[in-house]
C-alpha positions as CSV (number, residue, x, y, z in Angstrom):
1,X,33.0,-17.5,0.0
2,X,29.9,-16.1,-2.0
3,X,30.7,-15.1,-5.6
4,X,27.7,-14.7,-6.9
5,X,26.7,-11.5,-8.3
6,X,24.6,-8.3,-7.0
7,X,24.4,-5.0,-8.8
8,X,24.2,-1.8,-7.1
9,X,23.8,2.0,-7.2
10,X,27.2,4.1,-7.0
11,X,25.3,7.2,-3.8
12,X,28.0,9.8,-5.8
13,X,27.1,9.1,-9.2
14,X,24.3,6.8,-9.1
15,X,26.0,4.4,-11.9
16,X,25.3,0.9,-11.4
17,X,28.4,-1.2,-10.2
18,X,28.1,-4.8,-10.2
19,X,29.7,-6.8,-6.8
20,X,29.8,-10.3,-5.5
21,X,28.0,-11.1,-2.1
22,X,31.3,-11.4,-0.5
23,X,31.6,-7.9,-0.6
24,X,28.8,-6.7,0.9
25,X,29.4,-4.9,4.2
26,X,32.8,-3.6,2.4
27,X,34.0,-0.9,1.1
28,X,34.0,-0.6,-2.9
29,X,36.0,1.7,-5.3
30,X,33.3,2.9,-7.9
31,X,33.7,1.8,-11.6
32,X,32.3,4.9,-12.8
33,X,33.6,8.0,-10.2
34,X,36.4,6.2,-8.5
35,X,34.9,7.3,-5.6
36,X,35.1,4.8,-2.3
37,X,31.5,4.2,-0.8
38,X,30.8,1.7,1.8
39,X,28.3,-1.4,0.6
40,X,25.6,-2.6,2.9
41,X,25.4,-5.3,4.5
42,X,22.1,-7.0,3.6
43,X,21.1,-7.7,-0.1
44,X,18.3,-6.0,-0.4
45,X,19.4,-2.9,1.5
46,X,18.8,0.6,-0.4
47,X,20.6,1.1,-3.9
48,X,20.3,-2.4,-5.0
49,X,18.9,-3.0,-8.3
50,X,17.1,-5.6,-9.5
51,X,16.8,-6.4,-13.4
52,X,19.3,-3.4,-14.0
53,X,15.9,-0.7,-13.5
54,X,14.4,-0.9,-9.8
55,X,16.8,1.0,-7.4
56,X,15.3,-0.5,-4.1
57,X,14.8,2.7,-1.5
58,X,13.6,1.0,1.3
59,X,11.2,-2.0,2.8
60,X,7.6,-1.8,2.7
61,X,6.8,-4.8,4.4
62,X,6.7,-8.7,4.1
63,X,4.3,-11.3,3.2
64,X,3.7,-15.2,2.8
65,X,5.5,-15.8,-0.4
66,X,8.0,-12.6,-0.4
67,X,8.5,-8.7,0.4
68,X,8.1,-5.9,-0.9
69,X,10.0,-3.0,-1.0
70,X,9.8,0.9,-2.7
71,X,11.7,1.4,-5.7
72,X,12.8,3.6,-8.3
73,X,11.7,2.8,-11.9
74,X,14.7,4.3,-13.9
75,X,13.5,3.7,-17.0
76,X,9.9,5.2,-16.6
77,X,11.4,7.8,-13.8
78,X,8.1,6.5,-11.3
79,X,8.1,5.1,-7.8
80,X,6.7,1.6,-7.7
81,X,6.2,-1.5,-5.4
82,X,8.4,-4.3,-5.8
83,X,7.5,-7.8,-4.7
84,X,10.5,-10.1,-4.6
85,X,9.9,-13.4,-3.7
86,X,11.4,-15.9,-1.0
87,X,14.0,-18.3,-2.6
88,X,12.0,-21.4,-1.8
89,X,9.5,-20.4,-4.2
90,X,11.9,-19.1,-6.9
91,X,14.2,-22.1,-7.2
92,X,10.8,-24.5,-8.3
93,X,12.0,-24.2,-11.8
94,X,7.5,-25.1,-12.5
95,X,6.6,-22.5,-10.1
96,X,8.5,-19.8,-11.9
97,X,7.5,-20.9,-15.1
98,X,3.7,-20.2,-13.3
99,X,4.8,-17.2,-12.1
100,X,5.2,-15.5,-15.0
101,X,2.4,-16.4,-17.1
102,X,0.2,-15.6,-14.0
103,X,2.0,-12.1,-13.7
104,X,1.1,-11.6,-17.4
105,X,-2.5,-12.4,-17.0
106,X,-2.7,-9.8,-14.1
107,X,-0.8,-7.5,-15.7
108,X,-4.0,-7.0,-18.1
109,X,-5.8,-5.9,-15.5
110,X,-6.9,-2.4,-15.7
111,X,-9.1,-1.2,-13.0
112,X,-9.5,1.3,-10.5
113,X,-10.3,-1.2,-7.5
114,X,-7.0,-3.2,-8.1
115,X,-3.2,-2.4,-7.9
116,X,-1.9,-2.4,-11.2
117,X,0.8,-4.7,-12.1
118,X,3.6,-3.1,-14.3
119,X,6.1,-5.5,-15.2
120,X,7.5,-9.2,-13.7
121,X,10.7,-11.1,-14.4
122,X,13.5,-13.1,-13.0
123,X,17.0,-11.7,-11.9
124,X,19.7,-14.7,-11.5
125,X,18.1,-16.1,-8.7
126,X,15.0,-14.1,-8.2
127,X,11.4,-13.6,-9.2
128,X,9.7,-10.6,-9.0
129,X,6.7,-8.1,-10.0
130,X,6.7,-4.3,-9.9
131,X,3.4,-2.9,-9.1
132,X,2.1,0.9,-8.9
133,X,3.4,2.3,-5.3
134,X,-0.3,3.3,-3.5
135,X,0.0,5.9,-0.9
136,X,-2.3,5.3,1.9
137,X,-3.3,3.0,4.5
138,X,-4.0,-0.9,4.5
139,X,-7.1,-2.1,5.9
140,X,-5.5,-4.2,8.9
141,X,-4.2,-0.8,10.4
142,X,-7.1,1.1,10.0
143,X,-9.4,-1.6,11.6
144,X,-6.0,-1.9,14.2
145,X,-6.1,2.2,15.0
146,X,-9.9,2.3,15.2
147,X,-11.6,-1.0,16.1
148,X,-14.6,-1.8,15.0
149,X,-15.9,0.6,11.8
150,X,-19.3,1.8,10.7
151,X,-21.2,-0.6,9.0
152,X,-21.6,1.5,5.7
153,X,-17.6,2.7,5.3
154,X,-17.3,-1.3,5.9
155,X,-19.4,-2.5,3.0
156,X,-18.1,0.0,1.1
157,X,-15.4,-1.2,1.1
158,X,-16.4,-4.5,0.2
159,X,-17.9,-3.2,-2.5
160,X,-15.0,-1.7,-3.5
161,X,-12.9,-5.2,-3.6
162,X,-15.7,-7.2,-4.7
163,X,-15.6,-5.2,-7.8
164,X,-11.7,-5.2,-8.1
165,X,-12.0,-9.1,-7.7
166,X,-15.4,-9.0,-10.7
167,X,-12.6,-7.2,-13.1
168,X,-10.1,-10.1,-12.3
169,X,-12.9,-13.1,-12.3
170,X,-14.6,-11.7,-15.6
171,X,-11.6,-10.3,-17.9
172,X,-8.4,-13.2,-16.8
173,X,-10.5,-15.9,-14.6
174,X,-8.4,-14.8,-12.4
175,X,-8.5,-16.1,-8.5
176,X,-6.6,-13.7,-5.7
177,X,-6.2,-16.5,-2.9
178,X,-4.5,-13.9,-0.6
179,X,-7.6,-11.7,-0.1
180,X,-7.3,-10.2,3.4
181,X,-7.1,-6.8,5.0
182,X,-3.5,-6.2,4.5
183,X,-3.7,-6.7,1.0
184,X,-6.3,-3.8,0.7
185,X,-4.9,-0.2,0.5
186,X,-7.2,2.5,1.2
187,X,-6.2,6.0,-0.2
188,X,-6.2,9.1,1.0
189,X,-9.6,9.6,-1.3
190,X,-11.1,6.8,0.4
191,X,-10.6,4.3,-2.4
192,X,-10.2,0.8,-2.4
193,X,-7.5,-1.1,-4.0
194,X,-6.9,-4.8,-3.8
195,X,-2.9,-5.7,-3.9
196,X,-0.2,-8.5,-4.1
197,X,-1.9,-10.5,-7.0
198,X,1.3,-12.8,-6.6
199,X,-0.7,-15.6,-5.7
200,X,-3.2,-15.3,-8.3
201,X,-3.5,-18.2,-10.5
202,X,-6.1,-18.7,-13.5
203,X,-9.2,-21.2,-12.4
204,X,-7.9,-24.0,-14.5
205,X,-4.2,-24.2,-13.8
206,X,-4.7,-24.2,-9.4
207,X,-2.5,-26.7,-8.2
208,X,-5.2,-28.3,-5.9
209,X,-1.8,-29.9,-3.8
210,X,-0.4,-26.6,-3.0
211,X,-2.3,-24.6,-0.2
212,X,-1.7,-20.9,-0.4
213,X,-2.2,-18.0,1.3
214,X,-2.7,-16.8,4.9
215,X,-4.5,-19.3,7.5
216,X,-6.6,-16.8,8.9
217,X,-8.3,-16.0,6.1
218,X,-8.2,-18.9,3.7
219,X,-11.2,-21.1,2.3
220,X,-12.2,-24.6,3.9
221,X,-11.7,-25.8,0.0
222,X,-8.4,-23.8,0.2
223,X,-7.3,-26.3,3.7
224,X,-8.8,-29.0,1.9
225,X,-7.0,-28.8,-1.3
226,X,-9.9,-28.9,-3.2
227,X,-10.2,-26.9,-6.7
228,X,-10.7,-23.7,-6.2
229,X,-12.8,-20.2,-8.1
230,X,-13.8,-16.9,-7.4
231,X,-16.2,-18.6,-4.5
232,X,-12.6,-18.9,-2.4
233,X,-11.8,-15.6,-2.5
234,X,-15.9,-14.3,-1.5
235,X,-15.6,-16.7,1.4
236,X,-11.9,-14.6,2.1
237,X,-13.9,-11.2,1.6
238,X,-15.8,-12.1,4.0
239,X,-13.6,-13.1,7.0
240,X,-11.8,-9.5,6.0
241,X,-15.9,-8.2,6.3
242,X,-16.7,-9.8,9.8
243,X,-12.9,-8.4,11.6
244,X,-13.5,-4.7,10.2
245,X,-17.6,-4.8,11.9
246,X,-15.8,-6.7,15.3
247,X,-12.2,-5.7,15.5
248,X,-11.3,-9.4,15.8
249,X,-11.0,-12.7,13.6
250,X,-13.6,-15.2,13.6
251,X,-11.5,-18.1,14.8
252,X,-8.0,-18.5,16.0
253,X,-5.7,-20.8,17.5
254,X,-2.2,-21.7,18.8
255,X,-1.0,-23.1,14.9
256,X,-2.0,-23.0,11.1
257,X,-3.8,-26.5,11.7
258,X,-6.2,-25.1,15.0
259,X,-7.4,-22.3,12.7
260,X,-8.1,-24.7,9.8
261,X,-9.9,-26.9,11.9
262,X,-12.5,-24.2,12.9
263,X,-12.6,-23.2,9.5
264,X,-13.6,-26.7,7.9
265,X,-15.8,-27.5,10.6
266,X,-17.0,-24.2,13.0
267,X,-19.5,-21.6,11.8
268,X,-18.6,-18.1,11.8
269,X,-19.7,-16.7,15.4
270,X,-21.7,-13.8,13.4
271,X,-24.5,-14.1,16.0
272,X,-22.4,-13.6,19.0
273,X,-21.5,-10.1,18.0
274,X,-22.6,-7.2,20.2
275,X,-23.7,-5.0,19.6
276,X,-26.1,-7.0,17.1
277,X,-25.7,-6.6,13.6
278,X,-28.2,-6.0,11.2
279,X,-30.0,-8.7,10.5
280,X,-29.1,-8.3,6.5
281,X,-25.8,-7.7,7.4
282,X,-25.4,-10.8,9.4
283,X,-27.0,-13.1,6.4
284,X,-24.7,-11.2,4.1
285,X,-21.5,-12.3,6.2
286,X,-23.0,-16.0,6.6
287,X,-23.9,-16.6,3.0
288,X,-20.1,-15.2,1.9
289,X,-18.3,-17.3,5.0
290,X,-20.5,-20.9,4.0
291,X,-18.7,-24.1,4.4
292,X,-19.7,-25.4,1.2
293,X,-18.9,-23.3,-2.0
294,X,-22.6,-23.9,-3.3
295,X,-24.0,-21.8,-0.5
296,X,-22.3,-19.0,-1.4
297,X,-22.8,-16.2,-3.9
298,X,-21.5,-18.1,-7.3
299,X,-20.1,-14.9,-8.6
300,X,-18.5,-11.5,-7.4
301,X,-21.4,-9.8,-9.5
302,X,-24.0,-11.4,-7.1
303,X,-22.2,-10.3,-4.1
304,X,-22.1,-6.8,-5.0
305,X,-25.9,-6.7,-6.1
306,X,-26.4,-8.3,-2.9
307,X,-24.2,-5.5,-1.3
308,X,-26.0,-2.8,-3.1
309,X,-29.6,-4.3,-1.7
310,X,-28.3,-3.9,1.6
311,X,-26.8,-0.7,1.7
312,X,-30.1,1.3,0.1
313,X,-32.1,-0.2,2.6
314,X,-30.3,0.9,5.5
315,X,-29.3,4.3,3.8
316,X,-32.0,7.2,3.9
317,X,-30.6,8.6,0.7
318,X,-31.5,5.4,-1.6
319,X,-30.5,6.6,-4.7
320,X,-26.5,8.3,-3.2
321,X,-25.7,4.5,-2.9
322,X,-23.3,3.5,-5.8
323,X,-24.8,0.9,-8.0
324,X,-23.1,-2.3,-9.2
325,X,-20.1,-1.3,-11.4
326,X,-20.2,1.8,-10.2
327,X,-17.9,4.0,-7.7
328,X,-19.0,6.2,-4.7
329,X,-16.9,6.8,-1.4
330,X,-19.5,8.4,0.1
331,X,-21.0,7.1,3.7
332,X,-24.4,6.7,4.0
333,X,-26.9,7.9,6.9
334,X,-28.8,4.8,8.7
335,X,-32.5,4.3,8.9
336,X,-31.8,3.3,12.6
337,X,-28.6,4.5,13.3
338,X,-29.6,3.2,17.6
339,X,-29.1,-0.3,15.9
340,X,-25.3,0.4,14.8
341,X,-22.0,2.0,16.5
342,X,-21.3,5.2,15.6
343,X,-18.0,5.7,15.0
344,X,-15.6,8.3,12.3
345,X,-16.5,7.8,8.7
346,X,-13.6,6.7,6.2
347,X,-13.5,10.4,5.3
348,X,-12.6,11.0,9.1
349,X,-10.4,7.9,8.8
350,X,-8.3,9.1,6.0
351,X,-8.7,12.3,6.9
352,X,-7.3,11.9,10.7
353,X,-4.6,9.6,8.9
354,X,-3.6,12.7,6.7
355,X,-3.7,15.1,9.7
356,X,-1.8,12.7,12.0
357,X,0.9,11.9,8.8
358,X,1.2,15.7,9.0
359,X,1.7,16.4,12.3
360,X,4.6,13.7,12.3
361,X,6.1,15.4,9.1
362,X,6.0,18.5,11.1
363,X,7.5,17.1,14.2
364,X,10.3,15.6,11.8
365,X,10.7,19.1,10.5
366,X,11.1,21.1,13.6
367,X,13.3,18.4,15.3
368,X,15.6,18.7,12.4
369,X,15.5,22.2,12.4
370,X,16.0,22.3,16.1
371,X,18.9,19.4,15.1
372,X,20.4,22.0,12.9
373,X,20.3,24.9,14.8
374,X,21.8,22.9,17.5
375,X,24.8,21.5,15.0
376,X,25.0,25.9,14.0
377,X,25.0,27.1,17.8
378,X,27.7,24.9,18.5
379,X,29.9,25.6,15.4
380,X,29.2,29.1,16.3
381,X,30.7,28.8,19.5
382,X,33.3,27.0,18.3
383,X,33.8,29.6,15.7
384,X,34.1,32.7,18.3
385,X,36.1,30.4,20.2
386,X,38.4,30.0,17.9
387,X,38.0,33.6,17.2
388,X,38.6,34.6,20.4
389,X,41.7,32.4,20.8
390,X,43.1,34.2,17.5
391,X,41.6,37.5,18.8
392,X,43.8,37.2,22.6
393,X,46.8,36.2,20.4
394,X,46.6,38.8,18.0
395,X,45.7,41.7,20.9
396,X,48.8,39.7,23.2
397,X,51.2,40.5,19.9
398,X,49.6,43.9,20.0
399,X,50.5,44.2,23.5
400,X,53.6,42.6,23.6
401,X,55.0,45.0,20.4
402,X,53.3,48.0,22.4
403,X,55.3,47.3,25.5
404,X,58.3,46.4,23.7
405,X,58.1,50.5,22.2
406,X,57.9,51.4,25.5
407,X,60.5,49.5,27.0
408,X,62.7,50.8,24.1
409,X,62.0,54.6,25.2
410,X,62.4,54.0,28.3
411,X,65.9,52.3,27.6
412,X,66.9,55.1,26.0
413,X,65.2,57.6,28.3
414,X,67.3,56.0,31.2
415,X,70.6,55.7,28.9
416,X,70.6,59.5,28.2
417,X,69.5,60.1,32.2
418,X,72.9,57.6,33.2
419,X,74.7,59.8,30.8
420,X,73.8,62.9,32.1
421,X,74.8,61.5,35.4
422,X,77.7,60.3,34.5
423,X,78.6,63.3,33.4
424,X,77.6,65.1,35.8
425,X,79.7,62.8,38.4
426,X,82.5,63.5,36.1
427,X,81.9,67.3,36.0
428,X,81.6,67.4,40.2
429,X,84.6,65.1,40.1
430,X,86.5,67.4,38.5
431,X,85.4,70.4,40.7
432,X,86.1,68.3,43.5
433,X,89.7,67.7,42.5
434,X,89.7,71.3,41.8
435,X,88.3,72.2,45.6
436,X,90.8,69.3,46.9
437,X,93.7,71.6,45.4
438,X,92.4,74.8,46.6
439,X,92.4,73.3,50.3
440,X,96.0,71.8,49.5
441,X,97.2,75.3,48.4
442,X,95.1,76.7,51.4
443,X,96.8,74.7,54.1
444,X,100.0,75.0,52.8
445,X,100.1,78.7,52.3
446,X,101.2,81.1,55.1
447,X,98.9,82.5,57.5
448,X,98.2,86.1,57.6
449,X,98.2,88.0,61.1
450,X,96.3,90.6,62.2
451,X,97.9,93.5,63.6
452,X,97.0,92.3,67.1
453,X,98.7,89.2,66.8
454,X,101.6,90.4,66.0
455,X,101.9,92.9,68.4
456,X,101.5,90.1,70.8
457,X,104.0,88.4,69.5
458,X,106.2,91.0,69.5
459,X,106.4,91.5,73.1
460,X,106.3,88.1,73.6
461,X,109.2,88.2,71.7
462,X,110.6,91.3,73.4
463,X,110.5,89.2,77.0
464,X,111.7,86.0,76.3
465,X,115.1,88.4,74.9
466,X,114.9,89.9,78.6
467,X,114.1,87.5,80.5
468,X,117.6,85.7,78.9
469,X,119.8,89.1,79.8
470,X,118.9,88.8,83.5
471,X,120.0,85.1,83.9
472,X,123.3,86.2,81.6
């Protein structure tokens, strides 16, 4: 079981608890709130914090030697880029010794064509450099989203890195070794910035037995582990130059040592482009991609007066073309735009980038609000069923009570009605008792003859007396 130690942010408090790996994917009882949260599972998931002041918020993406990741600053309050490195490269006790006097070196540099670097350090087992958090695009997806780009937005860029890499050559002798298109951010005011100076090393102190950086794009010195200047990183600039005007790399292959084959031994296929290049252009991309170091431009400073040359000769406007040390975003109109593709500026790049950016923000918002007024309709029904339920009990109690009245009344109406008849049926029994007598009396009482019937029987009387003289 891991006990080695992690440190991360409480979500209910946002104190910093400090847990062993074995925990992770647990639950955890907060040191601060007492609250219960549940840990996640990977390291590096969001609310670790590294050197007890970068909150990690999420991944940004991953490179040769580490990744990098969005954090939280909590002692300057400020977004910034973390790069932690892979553990191979931290455990070389010599390379992180390197590591950190390189990161001080790039730290000094100050310029607007290069990512600043903030602050570096070790954490237990980790190495790694905070930089300023860029939001825009890297070169690799815009050349992926659009394909092959306008000669002009392309060299301006160039121009752009060319002078971030001068600041680095000139002020720290500084060498990048990782230049290539996913190491240049473009922002949303179409300016250049060259990132990830985690490889950079000082002229003097290369370790010509260590190769570096990304196959595709690397140096034949680089693959040869020869020493290395600023001539490695112009040949790099220029690989990144030939896949923005083609949309493709200049060689490729199946593994690492296919690609470094071509590159020690192939020229770049600059003349097999089509639509042709301009002429200049194409010398420009074969002088920077040279086999040999000595055929290149010597210096970053030569490239961009080289880069300057080129750009006023195939602009109409000579003089809205930035000079050397100078800064300007703007395209430039072609002499013989027939010669070239027309395709969106940068300004339509970035600007199509904002627009689409926005349009997913707003799809995100009306999905969540139709989410929400899905989660209301149905706690609404639920609500009036509820309601209702309540409503049909409370109108059955109403009911029931109602009835119950009724029933009362009636009860009582039908008591005093049996009553009534009872007595009644007691009254009638009475008078029939009373009738009953009468008719006894009646029958038993003698009978009164009229004057007729006696008569009658008087005679009759009379004869029967007669009738018993004659027989005497």
């Amino acid at each position: 079981m891991d006990h080695s130690k992690l440190k991360f942010q409480c979500i209910m408090c946002f104190s910093i608890n400090e847990i062993t790996k074995a925990e992770m994917g647990h639950q955890h009882t907060c040191t601060n709130c007492g609250k219960v949260v549940q840990l996640p599972n990977s390291s590096f998931s969001s609310g670790r914090v590294i050197a007890d002041d970068f909150v990690i918020k999420k991944k940004l993406g991953s490179g040769a030697m580490g990744s990098v990741f969005l954090a939280h600053q909590l002692s300057m309050d400020r977004d910034v880029a973390l790069k932690v490195l892979f553990y191979q490269f931290t455990k070389d006790e010599n390379y992180a010794d390197e590591f950190n006097e390189e990161a001080k070196a790039a730290a000094r540099i100050n310029h607007i064509n290069v990512v600043q670097s903030l602050a570096f350090g070790s954490d237990q087992d980790l190495l790694y450099m905070a930089m300023n958090y860029v939001d825009g695009i890297t070169f690799d997806k815009l050349i992926k989203r659009h394909g092959k780009m306008n000669v002009d937005d392309a060299l301006n860029i160039v121009q752009q890195v060319a002078e971030g890499l001068h600041a680095a050559w000139t002020e720290m002798h500084l060498i990048h070794r990782d230049v290539k298109p996913a190491n240049i951010i473009i922002t949303d005011d179409g300016i250049a910035k060259i990132s990830d100076f985690g490889l950079a090393r000082q002229a003097h102190k290369v370790n010509v037995q260590t190769i570096s950086g990304s196959p595709a794009y690397m140096s034949p010195e680089q693959f040869a582990q020869k020493p290395l200047d600023c001539r490695s990183d112009i040949y790099s600039l220029g690989i990144t130059l030939f896949e923005a005007l083609t949309g493709r790399l200049p060689f490729s292959g199946t593994n690492a040592s296919a690609v470094a084959y071509k590159h020690l031994n192939e020229p770049i296929p600059v003349n097999k482009i089509k639509p042709a290049l301009n002429r200049h252009v194409r010398g420009l991309i074969k002088r920077m991609t040279a086999k040999n170091p000595d055929d290149r431009f010597q210096t970053p400073e030569n490239l961009l007066n080289r880069i300057v040359e080129i750009r006023k000769k195939m602009a109409v406007d000579k003089a809205a073309v930035a000079n050397v040390h100078t800064m300007s975003i703007k395209r430039q109109s072609f002499t013989n735009p027939k010669r070239e593709r027309s395709l969106k500026t940068l300004a339509e790049y970035n600007r199509e980038s904002q627009q689409t950016k926005q349009a997913t923000n707003e799809h995100r918002r009306l999905y969540a609000i139709a989410g929400s007024l899905c989660v209301v309709f149905v706690l609404l029904v639920m609500f009036y069923s509820l309601s209702g339920t309540n409503h049909q009990k409370n109108s059955t109690k109403v009911i029931d009570k109602k009835l119950t009245v009724l029933q009362n009344k009636v009860d009582k109406k039908l008591t005093d009605l049996q009553n009534k008849v009872d007595k009644l049926t007691k009254q009638n029994s009475v008078l029939y008792n009373h009738l009953k007598e009468i008719k006894e009396l009646l029958e038993h009482k003698p009978k009164k003859n009229s004057a007729k019937q006696l008569s009658e029987n008087k005679k009759k009387s009379e004869d029967k007396k007669l009738v018993k003289t004659k027989k005497d």
